[in-house]
PDB file of N, CA, C and O in Angstrom:
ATOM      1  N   UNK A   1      -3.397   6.615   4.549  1.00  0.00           N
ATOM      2  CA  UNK A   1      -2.207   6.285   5.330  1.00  0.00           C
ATOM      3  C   UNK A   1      -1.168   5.659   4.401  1.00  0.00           C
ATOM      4  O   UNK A   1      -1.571   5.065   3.401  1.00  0.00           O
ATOM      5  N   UNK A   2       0.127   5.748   4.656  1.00  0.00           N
ATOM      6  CA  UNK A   2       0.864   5.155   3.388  1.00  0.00           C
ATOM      7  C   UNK A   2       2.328   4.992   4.486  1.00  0.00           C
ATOM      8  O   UNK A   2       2.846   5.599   5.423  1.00  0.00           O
ATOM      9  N   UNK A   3       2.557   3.750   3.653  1.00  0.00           N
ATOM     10  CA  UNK A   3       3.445   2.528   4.427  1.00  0.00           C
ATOM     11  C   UNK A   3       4.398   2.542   3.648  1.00  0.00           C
ATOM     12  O   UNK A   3       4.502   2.344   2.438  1.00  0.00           O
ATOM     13  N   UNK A   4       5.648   2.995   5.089  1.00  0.00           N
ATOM     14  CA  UNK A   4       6.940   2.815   4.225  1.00  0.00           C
ATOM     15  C   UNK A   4       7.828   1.818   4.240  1.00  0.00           C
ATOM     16  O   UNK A   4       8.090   1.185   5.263  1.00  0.00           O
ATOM     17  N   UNK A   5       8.420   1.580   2.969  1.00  0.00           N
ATOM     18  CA  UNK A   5       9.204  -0.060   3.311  1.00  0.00           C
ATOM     19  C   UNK A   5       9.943   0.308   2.620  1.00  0.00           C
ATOM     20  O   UNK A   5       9.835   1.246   1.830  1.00  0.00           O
ATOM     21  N   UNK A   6      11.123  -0.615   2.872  1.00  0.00           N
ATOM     22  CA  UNK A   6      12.614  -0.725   2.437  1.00  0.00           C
ATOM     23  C   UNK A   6      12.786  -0.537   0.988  1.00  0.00           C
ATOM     24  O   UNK A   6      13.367   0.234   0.224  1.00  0.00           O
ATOM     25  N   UNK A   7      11.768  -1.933   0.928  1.00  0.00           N
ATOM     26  CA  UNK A   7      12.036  -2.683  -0.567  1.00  0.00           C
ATOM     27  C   UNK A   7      10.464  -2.639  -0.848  1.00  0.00           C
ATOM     28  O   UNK A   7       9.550  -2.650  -0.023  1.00  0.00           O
ATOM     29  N   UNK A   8      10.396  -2.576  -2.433  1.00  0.00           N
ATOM     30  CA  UNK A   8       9.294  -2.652  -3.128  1.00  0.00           C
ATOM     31  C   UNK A   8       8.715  -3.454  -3.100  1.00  0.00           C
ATOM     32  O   UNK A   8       8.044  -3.413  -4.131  1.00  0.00           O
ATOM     33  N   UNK A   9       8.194  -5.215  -1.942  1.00  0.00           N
ATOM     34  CA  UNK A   9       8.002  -5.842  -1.705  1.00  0.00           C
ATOM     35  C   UNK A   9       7.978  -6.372  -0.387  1.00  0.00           C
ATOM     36  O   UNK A   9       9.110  -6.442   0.091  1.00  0.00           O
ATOM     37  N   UNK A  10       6.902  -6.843   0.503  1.00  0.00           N
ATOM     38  CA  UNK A  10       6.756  -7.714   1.567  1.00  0.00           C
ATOM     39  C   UNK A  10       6.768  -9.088   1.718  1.00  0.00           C
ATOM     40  O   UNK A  10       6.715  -9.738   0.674  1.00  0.00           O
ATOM     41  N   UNK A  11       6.816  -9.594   2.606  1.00  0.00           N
ATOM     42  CA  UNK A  11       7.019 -11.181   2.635  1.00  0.00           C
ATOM     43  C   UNK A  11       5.647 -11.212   3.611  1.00  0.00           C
ATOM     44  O   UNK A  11       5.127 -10.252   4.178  1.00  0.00           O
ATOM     45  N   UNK A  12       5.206 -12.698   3.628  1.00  0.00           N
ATOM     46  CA  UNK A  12       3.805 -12.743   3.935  1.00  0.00           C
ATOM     47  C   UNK A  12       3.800 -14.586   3.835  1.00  0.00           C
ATOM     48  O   UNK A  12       4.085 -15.145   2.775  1.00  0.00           O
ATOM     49  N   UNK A  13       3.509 -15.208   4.846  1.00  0.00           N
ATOM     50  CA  UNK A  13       3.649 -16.393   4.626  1.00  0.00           C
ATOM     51  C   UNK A  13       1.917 -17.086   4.297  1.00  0.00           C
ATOM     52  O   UNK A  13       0.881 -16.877   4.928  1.00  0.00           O
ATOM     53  N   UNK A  14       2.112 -17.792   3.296  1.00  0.00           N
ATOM     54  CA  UNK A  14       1.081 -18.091   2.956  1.00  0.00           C
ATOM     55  C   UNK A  14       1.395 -19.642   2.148  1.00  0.00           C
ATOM     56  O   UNK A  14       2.558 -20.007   1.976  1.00  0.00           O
ATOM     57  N   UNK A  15       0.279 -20.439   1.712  1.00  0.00           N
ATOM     58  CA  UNK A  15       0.441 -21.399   0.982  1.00  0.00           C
ATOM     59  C   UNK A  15       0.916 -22.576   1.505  1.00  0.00           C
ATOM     60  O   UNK A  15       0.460 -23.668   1.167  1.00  0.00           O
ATOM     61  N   UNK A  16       2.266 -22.360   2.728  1.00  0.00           N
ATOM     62  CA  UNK A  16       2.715 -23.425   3.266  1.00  0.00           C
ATOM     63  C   UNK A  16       3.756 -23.007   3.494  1.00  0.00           C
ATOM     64  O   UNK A  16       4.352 -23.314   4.526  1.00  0.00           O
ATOM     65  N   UNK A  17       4.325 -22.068   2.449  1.00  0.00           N
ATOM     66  CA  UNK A  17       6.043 -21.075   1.833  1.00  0.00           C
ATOM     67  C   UNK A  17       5.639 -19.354   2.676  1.00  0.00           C
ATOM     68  O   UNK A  17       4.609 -18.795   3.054  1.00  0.00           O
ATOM     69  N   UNK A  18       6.986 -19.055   2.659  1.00  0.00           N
ATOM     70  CA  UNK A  18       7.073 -17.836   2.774  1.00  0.00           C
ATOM     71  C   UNK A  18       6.994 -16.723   1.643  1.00  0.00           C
ATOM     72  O   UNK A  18       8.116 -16.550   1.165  1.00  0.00           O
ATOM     73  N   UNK A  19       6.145 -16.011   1.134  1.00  0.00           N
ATOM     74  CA  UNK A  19       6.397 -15.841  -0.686  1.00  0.00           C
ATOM     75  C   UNK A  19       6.624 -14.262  -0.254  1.00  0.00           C
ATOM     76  O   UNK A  19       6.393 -13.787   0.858  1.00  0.00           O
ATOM     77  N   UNK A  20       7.090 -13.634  -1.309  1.00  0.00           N
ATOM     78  CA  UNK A  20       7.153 -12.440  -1.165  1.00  0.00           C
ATOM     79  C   UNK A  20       5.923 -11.622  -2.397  1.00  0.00           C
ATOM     80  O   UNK A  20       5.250 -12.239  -3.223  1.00  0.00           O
ATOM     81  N   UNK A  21       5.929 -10.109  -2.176  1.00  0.00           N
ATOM     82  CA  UNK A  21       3.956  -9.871  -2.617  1.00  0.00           C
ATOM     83  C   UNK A  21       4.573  -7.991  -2.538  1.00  0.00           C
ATOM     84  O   UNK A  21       5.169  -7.393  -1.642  1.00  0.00           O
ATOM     85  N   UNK A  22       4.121  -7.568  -3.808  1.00  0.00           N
ATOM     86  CA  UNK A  22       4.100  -6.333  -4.123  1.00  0.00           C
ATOM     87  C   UNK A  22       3.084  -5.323  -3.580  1.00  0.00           C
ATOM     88  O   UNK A  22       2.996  -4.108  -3.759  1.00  0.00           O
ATOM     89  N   UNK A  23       2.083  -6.480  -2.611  1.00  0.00           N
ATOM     90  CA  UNK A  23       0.970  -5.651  -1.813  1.00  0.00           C
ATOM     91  C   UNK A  23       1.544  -4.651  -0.770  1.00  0.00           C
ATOM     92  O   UNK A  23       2.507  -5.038  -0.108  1.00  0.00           O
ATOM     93  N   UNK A  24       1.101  -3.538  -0.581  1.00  0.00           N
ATOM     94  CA  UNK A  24       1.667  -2.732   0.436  1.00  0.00           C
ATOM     95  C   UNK A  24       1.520  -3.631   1.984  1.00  0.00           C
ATOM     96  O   UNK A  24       2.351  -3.802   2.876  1.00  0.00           O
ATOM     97  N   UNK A  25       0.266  -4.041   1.863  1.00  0.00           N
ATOM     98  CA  UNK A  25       0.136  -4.662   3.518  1.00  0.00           C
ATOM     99  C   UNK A  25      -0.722  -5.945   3.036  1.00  0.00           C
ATOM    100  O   UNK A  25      -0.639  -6.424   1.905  1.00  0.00           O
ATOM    101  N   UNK A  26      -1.333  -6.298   3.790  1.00  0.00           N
ATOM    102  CA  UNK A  26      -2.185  -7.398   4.045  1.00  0.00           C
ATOM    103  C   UNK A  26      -2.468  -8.234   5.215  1.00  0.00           C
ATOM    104  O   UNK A  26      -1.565  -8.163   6.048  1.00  0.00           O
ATOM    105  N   UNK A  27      -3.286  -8.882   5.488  1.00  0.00           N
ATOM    106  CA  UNK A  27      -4.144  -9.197   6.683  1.00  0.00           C
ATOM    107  C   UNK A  27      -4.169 -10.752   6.571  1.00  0.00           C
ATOM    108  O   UNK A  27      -3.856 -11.353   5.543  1.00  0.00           O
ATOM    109  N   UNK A  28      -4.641 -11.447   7.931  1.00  0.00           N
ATOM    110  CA  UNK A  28      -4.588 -12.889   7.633  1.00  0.00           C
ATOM    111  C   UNK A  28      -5.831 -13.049   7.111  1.00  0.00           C
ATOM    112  O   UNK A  28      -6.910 -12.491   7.306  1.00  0.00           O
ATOM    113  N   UNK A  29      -5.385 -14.093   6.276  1.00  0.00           N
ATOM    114  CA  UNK A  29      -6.548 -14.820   5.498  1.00  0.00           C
ATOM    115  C   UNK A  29      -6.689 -13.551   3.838  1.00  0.00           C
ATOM    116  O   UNK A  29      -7.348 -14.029   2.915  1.00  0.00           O
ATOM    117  N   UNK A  30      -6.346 -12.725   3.703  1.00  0.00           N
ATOM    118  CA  UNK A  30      -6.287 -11.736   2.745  1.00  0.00           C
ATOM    119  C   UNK A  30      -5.744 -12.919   1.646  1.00  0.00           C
ATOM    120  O   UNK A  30      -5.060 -13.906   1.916  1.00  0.00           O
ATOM    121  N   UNK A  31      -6.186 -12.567   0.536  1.00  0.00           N
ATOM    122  CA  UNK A  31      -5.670 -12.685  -1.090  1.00  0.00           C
ATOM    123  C   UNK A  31      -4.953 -12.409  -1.441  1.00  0.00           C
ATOM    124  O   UNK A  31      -5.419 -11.413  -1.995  1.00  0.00           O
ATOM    125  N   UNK A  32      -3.348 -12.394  -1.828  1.00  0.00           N
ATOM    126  CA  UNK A  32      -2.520 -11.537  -2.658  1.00  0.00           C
ATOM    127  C   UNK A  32      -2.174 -12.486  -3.488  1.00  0.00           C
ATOM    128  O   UNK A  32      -2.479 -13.677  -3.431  1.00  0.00           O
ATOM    129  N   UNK A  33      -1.327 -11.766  -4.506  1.00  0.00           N
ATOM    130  CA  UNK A  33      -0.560 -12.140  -5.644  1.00  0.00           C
ATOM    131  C   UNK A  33       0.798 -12.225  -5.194  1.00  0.00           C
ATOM    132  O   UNK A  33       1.353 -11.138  -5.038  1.00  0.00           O
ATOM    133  N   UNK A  34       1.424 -13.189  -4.964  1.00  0.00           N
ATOM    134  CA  UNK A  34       3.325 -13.387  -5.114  1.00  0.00           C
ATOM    135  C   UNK A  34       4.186 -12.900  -6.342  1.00  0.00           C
ATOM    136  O   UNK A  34       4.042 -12.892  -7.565  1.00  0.00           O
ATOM    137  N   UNK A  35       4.769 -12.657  -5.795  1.00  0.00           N
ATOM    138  CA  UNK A  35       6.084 -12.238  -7.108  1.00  0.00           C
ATOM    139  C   UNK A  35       5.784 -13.523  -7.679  1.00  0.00           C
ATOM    140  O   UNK A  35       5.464 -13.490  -8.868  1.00  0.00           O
ATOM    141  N   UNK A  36       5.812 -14.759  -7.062  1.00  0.00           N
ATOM    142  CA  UNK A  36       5.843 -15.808  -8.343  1.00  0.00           C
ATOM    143  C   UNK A  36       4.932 -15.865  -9.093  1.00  0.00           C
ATOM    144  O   UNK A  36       4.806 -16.856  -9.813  1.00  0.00           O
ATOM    145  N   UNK A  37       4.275 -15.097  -9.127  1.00  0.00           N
ATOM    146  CA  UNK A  37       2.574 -15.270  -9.614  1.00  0.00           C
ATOM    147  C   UNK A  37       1.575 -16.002  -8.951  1.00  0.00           C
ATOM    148  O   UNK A  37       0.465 -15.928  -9.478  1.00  0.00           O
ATOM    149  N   UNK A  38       1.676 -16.746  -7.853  1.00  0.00           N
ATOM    150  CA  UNK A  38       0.379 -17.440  -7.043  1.00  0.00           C
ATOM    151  C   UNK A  38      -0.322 -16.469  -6.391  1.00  0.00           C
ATOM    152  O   UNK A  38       0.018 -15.537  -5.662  1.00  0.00           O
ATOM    153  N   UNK A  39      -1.554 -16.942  -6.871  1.00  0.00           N
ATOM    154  CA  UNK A  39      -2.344 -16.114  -5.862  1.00  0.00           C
ATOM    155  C   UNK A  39      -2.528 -16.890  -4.271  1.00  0.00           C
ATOM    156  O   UNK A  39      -3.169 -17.920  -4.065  1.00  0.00           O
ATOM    157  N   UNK A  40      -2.055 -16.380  -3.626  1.00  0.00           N
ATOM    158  CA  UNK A  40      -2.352 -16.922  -2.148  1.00  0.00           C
ATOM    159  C   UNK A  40      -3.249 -16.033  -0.986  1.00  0.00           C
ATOM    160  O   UNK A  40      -3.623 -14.867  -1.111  1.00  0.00           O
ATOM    161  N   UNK A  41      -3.464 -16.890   0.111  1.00  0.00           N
ATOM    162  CA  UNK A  41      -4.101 -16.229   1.291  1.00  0.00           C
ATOM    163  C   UNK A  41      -2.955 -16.469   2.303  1.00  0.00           C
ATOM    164  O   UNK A  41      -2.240 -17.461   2.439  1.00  0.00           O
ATOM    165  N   UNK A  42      -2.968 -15.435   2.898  1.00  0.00           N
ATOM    166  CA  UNK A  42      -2.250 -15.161   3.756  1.00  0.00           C
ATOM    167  C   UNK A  42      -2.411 -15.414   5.236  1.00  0.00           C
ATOM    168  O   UNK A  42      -3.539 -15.255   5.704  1.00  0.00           O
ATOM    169  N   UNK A  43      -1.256 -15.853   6.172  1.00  0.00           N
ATOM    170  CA  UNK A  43      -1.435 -16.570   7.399  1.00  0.00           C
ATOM    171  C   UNK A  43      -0.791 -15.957   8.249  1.00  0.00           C
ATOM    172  O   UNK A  43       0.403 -15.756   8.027  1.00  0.00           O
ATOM    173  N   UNK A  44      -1.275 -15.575   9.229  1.00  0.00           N
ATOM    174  CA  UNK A  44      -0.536 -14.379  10.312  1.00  0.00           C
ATOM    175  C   UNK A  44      -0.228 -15.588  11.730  1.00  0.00           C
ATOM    176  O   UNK A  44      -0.968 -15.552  12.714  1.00  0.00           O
ATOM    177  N   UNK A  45       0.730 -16.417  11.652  1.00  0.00           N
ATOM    178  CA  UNK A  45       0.953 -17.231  12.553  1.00  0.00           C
ATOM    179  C   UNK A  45       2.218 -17.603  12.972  1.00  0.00           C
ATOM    180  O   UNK A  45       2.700 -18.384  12.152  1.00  0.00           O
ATOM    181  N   UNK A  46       3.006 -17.364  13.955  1.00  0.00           N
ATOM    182  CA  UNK A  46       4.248 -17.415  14.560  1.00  0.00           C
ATOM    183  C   UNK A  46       5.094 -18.807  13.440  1.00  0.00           C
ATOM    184  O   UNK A  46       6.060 -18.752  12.679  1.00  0.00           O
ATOM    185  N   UNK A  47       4.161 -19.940  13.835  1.00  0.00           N
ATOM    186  CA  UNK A  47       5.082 -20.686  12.980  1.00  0.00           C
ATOM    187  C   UNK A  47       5.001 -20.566  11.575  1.00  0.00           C
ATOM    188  O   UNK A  47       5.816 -21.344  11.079  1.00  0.00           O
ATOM    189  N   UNK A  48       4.157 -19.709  10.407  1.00  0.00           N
ATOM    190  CA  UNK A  48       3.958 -19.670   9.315  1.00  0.00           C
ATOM    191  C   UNK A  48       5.585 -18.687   9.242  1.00  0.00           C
ATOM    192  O   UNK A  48       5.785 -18.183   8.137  1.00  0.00           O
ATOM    193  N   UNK A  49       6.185 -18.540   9.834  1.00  0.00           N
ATOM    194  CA  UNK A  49       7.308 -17.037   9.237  1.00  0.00           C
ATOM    195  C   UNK A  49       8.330 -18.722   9.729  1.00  0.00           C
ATOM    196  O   UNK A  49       9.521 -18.561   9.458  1.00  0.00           O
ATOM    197  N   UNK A  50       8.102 -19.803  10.199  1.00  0.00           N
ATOM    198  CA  UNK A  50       9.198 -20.644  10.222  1.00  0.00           C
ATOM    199  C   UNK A  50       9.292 -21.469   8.004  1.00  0.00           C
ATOM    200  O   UNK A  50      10.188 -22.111   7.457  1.00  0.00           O
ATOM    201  N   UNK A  51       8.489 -21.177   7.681  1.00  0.00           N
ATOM    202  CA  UNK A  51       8.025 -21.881   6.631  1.00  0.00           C
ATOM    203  C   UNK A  51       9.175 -21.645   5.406  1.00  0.00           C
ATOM    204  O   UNK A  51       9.630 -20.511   5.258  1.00  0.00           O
ATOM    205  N   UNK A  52       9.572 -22.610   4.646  1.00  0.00           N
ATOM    206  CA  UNK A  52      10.387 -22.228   3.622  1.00  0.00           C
ATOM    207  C   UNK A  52       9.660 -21.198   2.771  1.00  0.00           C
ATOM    208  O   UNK A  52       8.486 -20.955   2.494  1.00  0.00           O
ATOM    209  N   UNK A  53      11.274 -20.521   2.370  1.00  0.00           N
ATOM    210  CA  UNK A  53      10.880 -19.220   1.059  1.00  0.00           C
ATOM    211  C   UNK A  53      10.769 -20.106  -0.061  1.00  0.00           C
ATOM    212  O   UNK A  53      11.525 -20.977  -0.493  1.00  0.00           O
ATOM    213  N   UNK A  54       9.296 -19.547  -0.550  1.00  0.00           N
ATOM    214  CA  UNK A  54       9.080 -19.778  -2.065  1.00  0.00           C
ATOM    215  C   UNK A  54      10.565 -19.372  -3.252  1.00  0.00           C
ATOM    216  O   UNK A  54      11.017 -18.230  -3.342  1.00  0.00           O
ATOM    217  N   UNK A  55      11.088 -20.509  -4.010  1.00  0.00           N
ATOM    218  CA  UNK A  55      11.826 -20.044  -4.594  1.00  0.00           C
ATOM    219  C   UNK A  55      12.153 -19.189  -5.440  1.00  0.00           C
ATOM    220  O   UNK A  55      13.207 -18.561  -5.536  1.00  0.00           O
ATOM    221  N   UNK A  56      10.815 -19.148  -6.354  1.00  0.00           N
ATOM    222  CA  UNK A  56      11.067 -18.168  -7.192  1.00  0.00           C
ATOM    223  C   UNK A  56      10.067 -16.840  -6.591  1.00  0.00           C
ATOM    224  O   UNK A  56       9.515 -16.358  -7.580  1.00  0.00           O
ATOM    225  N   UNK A  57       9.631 -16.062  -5.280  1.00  0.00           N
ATOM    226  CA  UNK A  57      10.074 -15.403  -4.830  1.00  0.00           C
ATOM    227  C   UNK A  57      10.770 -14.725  -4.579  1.00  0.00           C
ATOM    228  O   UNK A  57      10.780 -13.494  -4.554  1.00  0.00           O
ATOM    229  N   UNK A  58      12.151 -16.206  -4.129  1.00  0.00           N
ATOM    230  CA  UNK A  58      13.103 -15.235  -3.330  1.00  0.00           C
ATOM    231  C   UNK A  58      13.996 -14.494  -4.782  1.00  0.00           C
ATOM    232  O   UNK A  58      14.471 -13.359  -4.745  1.00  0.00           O
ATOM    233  N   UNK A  59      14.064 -15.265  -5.795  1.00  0.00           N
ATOM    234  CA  UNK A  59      14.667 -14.912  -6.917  1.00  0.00           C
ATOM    235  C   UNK A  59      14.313 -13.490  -6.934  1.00  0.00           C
ATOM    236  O   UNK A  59      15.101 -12.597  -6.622  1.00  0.00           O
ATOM    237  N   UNK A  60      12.599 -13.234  -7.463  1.00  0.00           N
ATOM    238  CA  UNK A  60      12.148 -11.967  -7.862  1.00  0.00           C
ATOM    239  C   UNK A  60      12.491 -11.140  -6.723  1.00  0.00           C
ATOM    240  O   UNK A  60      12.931 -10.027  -7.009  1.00  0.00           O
ATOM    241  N   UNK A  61      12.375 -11.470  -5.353  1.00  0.00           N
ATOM    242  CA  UNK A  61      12.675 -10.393  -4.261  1.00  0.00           C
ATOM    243  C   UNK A  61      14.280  -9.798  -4.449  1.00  0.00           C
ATOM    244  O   UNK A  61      14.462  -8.582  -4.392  1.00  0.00           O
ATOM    245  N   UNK A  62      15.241 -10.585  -4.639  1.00  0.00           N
ATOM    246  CA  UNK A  62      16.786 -10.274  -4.912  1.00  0.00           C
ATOM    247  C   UNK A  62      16.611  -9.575  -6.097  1.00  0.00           C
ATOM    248  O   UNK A  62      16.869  -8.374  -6.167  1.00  0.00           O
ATOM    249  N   UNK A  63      16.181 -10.241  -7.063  1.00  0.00           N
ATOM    250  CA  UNK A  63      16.450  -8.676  -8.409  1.00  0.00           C
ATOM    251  C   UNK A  63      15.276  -7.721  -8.118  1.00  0.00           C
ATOM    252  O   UNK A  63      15.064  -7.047  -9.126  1.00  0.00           O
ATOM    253  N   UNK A  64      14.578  -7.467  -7.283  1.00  0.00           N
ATOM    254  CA  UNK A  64      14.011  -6.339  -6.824  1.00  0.00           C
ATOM    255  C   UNK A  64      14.903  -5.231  -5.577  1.00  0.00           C
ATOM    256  O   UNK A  64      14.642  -4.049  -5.353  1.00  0.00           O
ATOM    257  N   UNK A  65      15.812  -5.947  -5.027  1.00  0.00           N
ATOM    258  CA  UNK A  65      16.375  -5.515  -4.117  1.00  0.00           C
ATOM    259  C   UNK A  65      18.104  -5.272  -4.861  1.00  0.00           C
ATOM    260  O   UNK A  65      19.150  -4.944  -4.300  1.00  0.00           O
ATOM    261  N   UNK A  66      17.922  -5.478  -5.792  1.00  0.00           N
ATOM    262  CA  UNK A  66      19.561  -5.312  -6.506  1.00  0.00           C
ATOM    263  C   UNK A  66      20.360  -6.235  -5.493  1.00  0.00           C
ATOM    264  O   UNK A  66      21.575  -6.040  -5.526  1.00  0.00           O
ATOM    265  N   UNK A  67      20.010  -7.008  -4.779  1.00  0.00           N
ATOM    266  CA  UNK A  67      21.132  -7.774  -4.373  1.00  0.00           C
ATOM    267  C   UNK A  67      21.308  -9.299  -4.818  1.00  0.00           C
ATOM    268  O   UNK A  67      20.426 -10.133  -4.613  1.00  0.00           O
ATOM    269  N   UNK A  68      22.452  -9.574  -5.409  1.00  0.00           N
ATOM    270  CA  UNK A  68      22.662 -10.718  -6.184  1.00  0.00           C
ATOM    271  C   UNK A  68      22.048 -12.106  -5.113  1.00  0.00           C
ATOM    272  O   UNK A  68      21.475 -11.909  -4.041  1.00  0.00           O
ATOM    273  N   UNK A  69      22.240 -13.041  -5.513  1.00  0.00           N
ATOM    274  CA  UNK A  69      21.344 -14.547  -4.909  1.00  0.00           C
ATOM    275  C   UNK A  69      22.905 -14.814  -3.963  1.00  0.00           C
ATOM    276  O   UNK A  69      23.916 -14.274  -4.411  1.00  0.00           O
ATOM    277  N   UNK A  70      22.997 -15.539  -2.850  1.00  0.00           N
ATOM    278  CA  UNK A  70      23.527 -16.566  -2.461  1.00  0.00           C
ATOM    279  C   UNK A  70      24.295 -16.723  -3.655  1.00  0.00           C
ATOM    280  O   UNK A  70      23.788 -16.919  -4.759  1.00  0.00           O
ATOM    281  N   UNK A  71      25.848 -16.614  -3.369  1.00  0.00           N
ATOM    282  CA  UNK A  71      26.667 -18.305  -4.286  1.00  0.00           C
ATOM    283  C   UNK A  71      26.792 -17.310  -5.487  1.00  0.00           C
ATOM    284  O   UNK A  71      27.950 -17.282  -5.901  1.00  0.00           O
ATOM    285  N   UNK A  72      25.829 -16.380  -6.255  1.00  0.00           N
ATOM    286  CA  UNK A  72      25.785 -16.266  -7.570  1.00  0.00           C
ATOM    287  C   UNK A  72      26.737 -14.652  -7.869  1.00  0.00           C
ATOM    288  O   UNK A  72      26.374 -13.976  -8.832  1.00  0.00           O
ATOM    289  N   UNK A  73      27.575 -14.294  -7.248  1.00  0.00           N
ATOM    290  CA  UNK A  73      28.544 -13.090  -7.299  1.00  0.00           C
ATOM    291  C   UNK A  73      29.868 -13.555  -6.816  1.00  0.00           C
ATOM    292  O   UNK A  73      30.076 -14.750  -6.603  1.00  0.00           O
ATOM    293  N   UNK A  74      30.968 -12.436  -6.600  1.00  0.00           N
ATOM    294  CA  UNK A  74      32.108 -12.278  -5.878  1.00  0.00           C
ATOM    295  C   UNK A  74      32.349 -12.648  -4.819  1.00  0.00           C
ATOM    296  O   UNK A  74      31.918 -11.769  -4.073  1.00  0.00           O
ATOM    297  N   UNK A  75      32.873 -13.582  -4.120  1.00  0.00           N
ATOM    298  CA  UNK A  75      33.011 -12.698  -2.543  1.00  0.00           C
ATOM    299  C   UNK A  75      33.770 -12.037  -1.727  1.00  0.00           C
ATOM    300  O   UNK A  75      34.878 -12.287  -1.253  1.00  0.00           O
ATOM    301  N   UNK A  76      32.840 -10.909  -1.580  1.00  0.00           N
ATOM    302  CA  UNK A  76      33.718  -9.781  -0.993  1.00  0.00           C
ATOM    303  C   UNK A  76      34.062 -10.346   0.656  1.00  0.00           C
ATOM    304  O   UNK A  76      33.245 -11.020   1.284  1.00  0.00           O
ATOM    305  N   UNK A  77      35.226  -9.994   1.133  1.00  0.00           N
ATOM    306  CA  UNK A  77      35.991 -10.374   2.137  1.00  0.00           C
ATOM    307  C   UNK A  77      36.058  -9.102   3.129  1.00  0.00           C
ATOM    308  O   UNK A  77      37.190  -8.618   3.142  1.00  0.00           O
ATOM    309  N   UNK A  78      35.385  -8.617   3.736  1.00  0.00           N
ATOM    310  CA  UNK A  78      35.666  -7.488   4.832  1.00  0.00           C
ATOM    311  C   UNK A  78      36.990  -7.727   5.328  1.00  0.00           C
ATOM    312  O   UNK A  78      37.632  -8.738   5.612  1.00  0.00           O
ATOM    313  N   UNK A  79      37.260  -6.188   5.354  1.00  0.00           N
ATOM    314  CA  UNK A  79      39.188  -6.549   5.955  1.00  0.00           C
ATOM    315  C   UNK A  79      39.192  -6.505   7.499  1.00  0.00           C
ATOM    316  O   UNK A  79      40.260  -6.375   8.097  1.00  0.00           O
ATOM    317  N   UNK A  80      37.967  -6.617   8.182  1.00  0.00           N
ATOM    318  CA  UNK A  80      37.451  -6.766   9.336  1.00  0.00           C
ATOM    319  C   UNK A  80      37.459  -8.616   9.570  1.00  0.00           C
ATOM    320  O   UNK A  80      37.572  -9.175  10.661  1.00  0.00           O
ATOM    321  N   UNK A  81      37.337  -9.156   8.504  1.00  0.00           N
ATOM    322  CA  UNK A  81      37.212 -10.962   9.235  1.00  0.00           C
ATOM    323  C   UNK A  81      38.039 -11.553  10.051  1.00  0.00           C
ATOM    324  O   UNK A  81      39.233 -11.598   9.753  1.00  0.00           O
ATOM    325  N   UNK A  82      37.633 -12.042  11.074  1.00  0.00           N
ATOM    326  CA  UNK A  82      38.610 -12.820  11.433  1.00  0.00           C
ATOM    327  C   UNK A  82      39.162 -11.776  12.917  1.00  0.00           C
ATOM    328  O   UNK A  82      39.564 -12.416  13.890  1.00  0.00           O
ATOM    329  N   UNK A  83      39.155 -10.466  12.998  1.00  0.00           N
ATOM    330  CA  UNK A  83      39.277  -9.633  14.075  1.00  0.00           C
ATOM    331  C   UNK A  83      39.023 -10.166  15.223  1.00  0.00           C
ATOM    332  O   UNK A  83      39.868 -10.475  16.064  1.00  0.00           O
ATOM    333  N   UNK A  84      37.776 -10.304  15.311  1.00  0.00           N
ATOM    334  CA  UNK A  84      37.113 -10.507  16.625  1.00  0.00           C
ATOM    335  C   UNK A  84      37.861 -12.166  17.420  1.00  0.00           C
ATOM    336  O   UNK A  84      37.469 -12.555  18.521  1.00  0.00           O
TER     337      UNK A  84
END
């Protein structure tokens, strides 16, 4: 069976943080590896997805996703602002 995703990476809350994980899937209580390098177990629990993102996660998840960080580019101004 093979799982399609956006981005070359899932998020998976584990540790305490929200980390993001190059595993295709995973299960609670499962083992993975984080982009940050921790190995964690994973927690399938409503309030675990309230949990802060691991930082350097979210780093590796943005240059995996080509999209620059918060704060750290241009900002582009839609000529839509302010319309509504």
């Amino acid at each position: 069976m093979s799982t399609w995703r956006t981005y070359p990476f899932s998020w998976v809350p584990a540790a305490g943080q929200r980390h993001a994980t190059a595993a295709p899937g995973w299960c609670h209580g499962e083992r993975v590896v984080a982009l940050c390098g921790a190995g964690v177990e994973a927690v399938d629990s409503a309030q675990a997805w309230l949990w802060w993102t691991c930082p350097r996660c979210d780093v590796k998840a943005h240059e995996l996703a080509g999209v620059p960080m918060p704060g750290s580019g241009p900002v582009v101004v839609s000529r839509w602002a302010g319309v509504w």
